[in-house]
N, C-alpha and C positions, 0 to 999 in steps of 0.2 A: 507346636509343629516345628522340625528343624528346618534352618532355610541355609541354603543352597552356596558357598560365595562364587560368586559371580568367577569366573573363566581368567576374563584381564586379571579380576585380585587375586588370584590363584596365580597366574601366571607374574605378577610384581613377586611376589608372598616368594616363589619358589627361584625367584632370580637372586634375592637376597639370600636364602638361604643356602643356594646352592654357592657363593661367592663365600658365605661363611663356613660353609664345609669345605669349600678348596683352601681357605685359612688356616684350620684344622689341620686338616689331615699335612697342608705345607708344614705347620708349624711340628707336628709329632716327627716327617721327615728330617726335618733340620736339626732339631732334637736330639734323633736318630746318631748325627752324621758328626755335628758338631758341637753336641752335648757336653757337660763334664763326666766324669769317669765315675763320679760317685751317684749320678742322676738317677730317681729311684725308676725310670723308664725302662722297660725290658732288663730288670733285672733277673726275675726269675728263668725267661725265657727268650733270651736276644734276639736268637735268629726267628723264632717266631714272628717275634715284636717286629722284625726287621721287613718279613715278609708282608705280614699285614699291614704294616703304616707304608709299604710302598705299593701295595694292593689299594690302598683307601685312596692317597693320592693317587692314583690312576685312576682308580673310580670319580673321584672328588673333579677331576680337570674335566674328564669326558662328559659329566653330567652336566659342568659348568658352561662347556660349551655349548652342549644341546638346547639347554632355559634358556642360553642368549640370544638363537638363532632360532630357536622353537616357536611359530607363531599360533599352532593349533591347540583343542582344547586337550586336558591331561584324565585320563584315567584312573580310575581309582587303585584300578591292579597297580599301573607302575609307581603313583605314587607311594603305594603301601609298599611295594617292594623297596624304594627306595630307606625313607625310613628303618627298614626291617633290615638293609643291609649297613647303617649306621649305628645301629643298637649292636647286633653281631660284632662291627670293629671297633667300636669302642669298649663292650665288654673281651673283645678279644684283648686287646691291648692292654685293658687292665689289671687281666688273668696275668699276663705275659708281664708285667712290671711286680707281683707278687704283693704289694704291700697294702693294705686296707688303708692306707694312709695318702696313696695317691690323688684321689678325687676324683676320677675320671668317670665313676659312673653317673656323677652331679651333671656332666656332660651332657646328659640324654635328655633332662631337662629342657634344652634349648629343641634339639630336634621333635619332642613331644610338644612343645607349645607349638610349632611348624604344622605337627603332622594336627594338632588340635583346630587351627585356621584353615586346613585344608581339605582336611577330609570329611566325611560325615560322621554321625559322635558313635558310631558305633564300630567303626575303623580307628577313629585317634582313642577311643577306649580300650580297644587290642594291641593296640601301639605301647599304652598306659603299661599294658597287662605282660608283655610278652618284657620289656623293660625290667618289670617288677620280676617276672622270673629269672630273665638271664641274670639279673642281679644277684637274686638269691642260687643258683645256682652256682656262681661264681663263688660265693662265699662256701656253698656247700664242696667243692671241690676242696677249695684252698684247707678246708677242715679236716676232710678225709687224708689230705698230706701232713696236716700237722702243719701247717703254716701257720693260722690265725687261729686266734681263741671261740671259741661260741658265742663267746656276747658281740659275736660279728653279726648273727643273721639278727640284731635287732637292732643293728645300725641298716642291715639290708632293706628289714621289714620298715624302717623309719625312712629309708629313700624309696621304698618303691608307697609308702603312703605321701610322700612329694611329688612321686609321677603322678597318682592321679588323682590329686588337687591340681597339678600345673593344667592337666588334661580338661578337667571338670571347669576347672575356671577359665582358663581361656577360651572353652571350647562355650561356656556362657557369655563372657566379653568381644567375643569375635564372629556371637549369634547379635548379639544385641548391636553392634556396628552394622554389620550386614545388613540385617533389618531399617537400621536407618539411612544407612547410605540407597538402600531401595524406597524408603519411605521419601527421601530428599532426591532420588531419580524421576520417581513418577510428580513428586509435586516440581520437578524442574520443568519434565514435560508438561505438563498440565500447565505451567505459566508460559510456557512454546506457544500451546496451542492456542492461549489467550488471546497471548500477545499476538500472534496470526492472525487469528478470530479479528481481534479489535484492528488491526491494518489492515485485512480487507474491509470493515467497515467504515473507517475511517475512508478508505481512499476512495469507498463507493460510494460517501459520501453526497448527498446535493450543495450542502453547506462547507465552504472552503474551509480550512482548520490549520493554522500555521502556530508553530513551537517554534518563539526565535531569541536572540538576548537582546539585550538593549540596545548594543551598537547594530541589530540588526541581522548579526548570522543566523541564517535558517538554521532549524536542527530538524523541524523535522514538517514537513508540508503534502498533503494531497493533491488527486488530480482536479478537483474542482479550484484549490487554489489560483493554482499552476494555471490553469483557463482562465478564472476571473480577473486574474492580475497579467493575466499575456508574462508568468514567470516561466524562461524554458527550463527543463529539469537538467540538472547540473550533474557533472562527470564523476566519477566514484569520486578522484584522486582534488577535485574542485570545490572552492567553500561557494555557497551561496547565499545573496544577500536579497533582503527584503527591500520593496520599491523606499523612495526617501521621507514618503507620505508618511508610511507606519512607523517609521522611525522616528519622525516627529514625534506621532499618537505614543512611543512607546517611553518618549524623554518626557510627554508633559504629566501626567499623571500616572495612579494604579489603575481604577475605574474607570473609561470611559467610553461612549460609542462615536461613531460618526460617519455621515456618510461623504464618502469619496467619488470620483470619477476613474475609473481603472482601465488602465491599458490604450492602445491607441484607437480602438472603439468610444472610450471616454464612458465605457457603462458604468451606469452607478451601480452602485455594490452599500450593502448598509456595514462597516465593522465594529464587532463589538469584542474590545480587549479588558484582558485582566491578569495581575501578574499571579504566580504559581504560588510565590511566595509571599511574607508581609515587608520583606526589604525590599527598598527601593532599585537594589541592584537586581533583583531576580526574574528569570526568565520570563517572559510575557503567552498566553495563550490568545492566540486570534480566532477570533470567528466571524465569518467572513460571508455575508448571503446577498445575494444577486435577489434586487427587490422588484421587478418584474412582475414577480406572482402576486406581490404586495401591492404594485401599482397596478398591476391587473382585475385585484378586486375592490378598488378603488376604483376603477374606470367603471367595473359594472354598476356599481351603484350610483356611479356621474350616469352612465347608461339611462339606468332605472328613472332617474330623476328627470333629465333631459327625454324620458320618453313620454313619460305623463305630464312634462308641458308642453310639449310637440303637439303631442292629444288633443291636448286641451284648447290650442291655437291655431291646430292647422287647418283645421275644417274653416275657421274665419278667417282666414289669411286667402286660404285658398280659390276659395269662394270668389271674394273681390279680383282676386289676382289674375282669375277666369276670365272675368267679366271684363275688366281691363283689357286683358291679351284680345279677348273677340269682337272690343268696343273698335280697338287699333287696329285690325286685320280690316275690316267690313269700311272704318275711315282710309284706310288708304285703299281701298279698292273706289273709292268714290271718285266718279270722273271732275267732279270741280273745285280738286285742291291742283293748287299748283306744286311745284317740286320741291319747294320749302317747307311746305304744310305734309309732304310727302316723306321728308325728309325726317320731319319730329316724328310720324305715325309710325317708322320705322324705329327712332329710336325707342318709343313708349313700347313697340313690340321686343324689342332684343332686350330691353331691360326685364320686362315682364318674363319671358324667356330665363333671365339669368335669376331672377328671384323665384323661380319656380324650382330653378335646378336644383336652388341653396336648400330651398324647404324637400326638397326629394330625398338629397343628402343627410338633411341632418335626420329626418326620419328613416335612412336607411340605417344611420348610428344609434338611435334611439331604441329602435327594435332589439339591436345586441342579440339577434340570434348566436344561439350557442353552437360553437363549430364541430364537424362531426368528422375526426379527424381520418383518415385513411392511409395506409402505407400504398406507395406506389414510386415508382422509377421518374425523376424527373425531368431526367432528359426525353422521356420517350414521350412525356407530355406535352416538354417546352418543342418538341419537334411538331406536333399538332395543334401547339398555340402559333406557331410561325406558320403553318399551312393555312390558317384557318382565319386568324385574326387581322382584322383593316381598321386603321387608323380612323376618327372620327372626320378629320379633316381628311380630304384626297391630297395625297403629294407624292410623288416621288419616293419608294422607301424599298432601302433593302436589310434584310434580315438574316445574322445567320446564328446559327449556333455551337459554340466549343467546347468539348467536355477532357477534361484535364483529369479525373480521377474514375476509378472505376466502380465505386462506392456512389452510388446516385438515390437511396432511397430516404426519401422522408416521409412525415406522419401529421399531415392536415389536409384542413375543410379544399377540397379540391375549387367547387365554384366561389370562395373567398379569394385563394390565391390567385384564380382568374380574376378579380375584381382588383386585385395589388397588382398585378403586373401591367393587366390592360390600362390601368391609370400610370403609370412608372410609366410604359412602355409610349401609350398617346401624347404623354409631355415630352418624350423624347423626340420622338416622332416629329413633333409641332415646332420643336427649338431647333432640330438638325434642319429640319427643311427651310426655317427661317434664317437661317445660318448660311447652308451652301446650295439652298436652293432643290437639295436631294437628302431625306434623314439616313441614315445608317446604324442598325441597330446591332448590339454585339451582347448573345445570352453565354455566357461563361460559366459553365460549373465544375466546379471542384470542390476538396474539402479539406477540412483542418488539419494542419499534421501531425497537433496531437490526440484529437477527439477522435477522428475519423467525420464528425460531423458535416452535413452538405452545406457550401456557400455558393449561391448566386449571384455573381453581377453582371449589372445590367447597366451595359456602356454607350453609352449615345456619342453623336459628332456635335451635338451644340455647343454652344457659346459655356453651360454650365451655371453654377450657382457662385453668386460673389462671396469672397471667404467670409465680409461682414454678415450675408443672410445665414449662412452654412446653418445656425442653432437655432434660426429661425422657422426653416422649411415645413414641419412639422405641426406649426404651432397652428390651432385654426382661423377662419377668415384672414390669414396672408397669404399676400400674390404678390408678385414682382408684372404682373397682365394685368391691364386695362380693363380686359374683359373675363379676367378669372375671377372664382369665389373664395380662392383660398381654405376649399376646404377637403380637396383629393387627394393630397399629402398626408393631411391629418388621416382622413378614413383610410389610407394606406397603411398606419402607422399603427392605427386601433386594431386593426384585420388585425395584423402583425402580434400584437399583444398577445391578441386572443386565441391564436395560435403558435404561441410559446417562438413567435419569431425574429430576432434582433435587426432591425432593419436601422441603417444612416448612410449618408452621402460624402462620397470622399473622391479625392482625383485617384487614377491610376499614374504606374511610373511615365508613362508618357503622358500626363495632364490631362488625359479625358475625363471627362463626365462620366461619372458612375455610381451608381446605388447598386450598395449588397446588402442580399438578403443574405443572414446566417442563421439555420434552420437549428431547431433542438435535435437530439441525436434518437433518433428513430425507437430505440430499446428503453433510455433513459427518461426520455422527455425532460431533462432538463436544457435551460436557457445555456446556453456556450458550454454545454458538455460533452 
């Protein structure tokens, strides 16, 4: 099947040629003008010769011009015409110089390999064809004068069997180019497409993926990265570098993993690097995942665990702990203790109370109900958790709510998050009143400004957490209270888990108290994305 060349190659193909025919036909003009006197050029027929080689350059400039400035595609008519008017003035000319000895019809050679590139082969074989006649023709004239001898038309017939080999051959070498240069068009595209393909997968990544060198230039990073490491994305004309941790990981060996604390969250992230190469200088590949999900199913199976000996003890625990509580109610209600015996009956009762609450808790954690997540507006929630919700203890408290972003939707267990805030919220609540006497409570939402994702903080007036506790608050049975169980942080933290939610405690710019929640992104469900 003959293929097609391409429009631009046409249009390259006929810019150069057309520069070479203004050479020509310049160089026959000059020839013309300031020739020698014995030059075998227009000797048969001067003024002819004079005429045509100042017709061709005219031709030759005009056309030069046009391929310069010509940005459209060309037609077959006028390239044929063209061609067909350089066969005509070169066999003119040669008519016109009389001698078989000129050369000029070797000439047509070049425009035929032209018109072989450009046209389709049944046009550059008319090209061949009309070449091979005016050729012979030319010789047939020159004979009928008595110019040249006979054994001219088989110099004729020997050049016009060189047009169409030049024709035939080029016209095979300039199919088989064509073809490949379409064959290496469509597998460029095809590696576009890949390479597309694989950057949007990459960047829609859950797992971060950074391409950096050893001193640490990024070359090339996603947006999960970009999140787990808090990297902002860098300007065209800007290098970017990798945190100083990886760059350690990337000086001390080829292989290795490790896990880090990333970004000012301080979230662990697991990294596993490897270089691209086997030298030691080569580019390193990170992979980079937010282990969350990893310690998520780890926690259920602490769940699991911690639920079947819950089972196993609570009913015995409970029992006594009952009997206890109702042994101390019914003792202080007796009229003949006095106020020190009144005194312990009380405390056996608030203690009983607080070991009852421990074992409620840890059986609330135990259970590990699976959360059933729901898209919904959270400001419009947190507006009906401030309507609605009262403090455990009575005090003084006000509540308000500020929404910074207009993106508000996230995707969890709606009565878990009541269960995380109403404890967030009751500790604040308990430390601001004990503090100034009045809590004040501040529900802030906004969201990421690179994810889009929704962050909640939750800003109290208290006293706050001392920086020595700060890594402790989560952990269970810690309390910084007398009368706490140290264990509503943790179960705050578990909810949090199990609903893909990053929660920790940090000052704001003006030193408040605050715990933010930072939710997964409503689409992706991933952790900080």
């Amino acid at each position: 099947m003959a293929i097609a060349p391409d429009h631009i190659q046409q249009r390259a193909i006929m810019r150069v040629y057309s520069a070479y025919r203004f050479a020509l036909a310049g160089a026959f003009f000059v020839a013309l003008i300031f020739g020698p006197a014995k030059s075998t050029l227009g000797t048969s027929a001067p003024q002819l010769f004079a005429v045509v080689a100042s017709a061709y350059a005219i031709f030759a400039l005009g056309l030069l011009v046009r391929h310069y400035f010509m940005t459209g595609r060309y037609s077959p008519t006028q390239l044929f015409f063209e061609f067909f008017v350089d066969i005509g003035a070169i066999i003119f000319m040669s008519y016109c110089s009389g001698s078989a000895d000129s050369g000029l019809p070797l000439l047509l050679i070049v425009s035929i390999s032209a018109a072989s590139i450009t046209l389709s082969s049944q046009l550059s074989l008319a090209i061949a064809a009309l070449a091979t006649i005016t050729a012979i023709s030319e010789v047939t004239v020159h004979t009928l004068y008595e110019r040249v001898g006979t054994q001219q038309f088989i110099v004729a017939g020997i050049t016009g069997m060189a047009y169409f080999s030049a024709a035939i051959a080029i016209r095979y070498l300039s199919a088989r180019i064509v073809k490949t240069q379409q064959l290496a068009e469509r597998r460029r595209t095809d590696i576009e497409k890949l390479s597309a393909i694989n950057q949007r997968i990459v960047q829609r990544m859950q797992t971060g993926i950074i391409v950096m060198s050893q001193t640490g230039h990024i070359k090339l990073i996603n947006a999960a990265a970009q999140e787990l490491l808090d990297i902002r994305p860098a300007l065209p004309d800007q290098d970017q570098y990798a945190p100083a941790v990886l760059i350690e990981m990337a000086k001390e060996g080829i292989n290795h993993s490790r896990i880090i604390a990333a970004g000012p969250q301080h979230l662990e992230v697991h990294v596993n690097m490897t270089n691209l190469e086997a030298h030691d200088h080569s580019d390193c590949l990170l992979y980079i995942e937010n282990i969350s999900k990893i310690t998520q199913r780890a926690q259920n199976l602490k769940l699991a665990s911690l639920g079947r000996f819950t089972a196993s003890i609570a009913h015995e625990i409970r029992n006594p702990l009952s009997a206890i509580s109702h042994a101390a109610q019914l003792l202080a209600e007796s009229p003949n203790l006095d106020s020190s015996d009144t005194r312990f009956a009380d405390i056996i009762q608030s203690h009983a109370l607080r070991m009852n609450d421990i074992i409620k808790n840890i059986l609330e954690l135990s259970r590990g109900r699976t959360p059933q997540p729901q898209r919904f507006a959270i400001s419009e929630w947190l507006q009906d958790f401030i309507d609605n919700w009262q403090p455990t203890e009575h005090c003084g408290l006000s509540m308000s709510l500020e929404k910074q972003s207009e993106f508000d939707i996230v995707n969890v267990d709606r009565s878990q998050l009541s269960q995380i805030i109403s404890n967030i919220a009751d500790n604040g609540a308990r430390h601001g009143a004990a503090e100034h006497g009045k809590a004040e409570l501040l529900f802030r939402c906004h969201s990421s400004p690179r994810s889009g994702a929704v962050i909640l903080d939750i800003i109290d007036n208290g006293a706050g957490i001392k920086p020595e506790d700060e890594d402790k608050i989560f952990e269970p049975f810690f309390t910084t209270q007398s009368q706490g169980n140290g264990l509503g942080l943790y179960l705050c933290r578990e909810l949090c888990l199990a609903n893909q939610i990053h929660i920790y405690y940090q000052r704001t710019t003006l030193a408040q108290s605050c715990f933010r929640l930072q939710f997964s992104h409503p689409d992706r469900g991933n952790l900080l994305d």
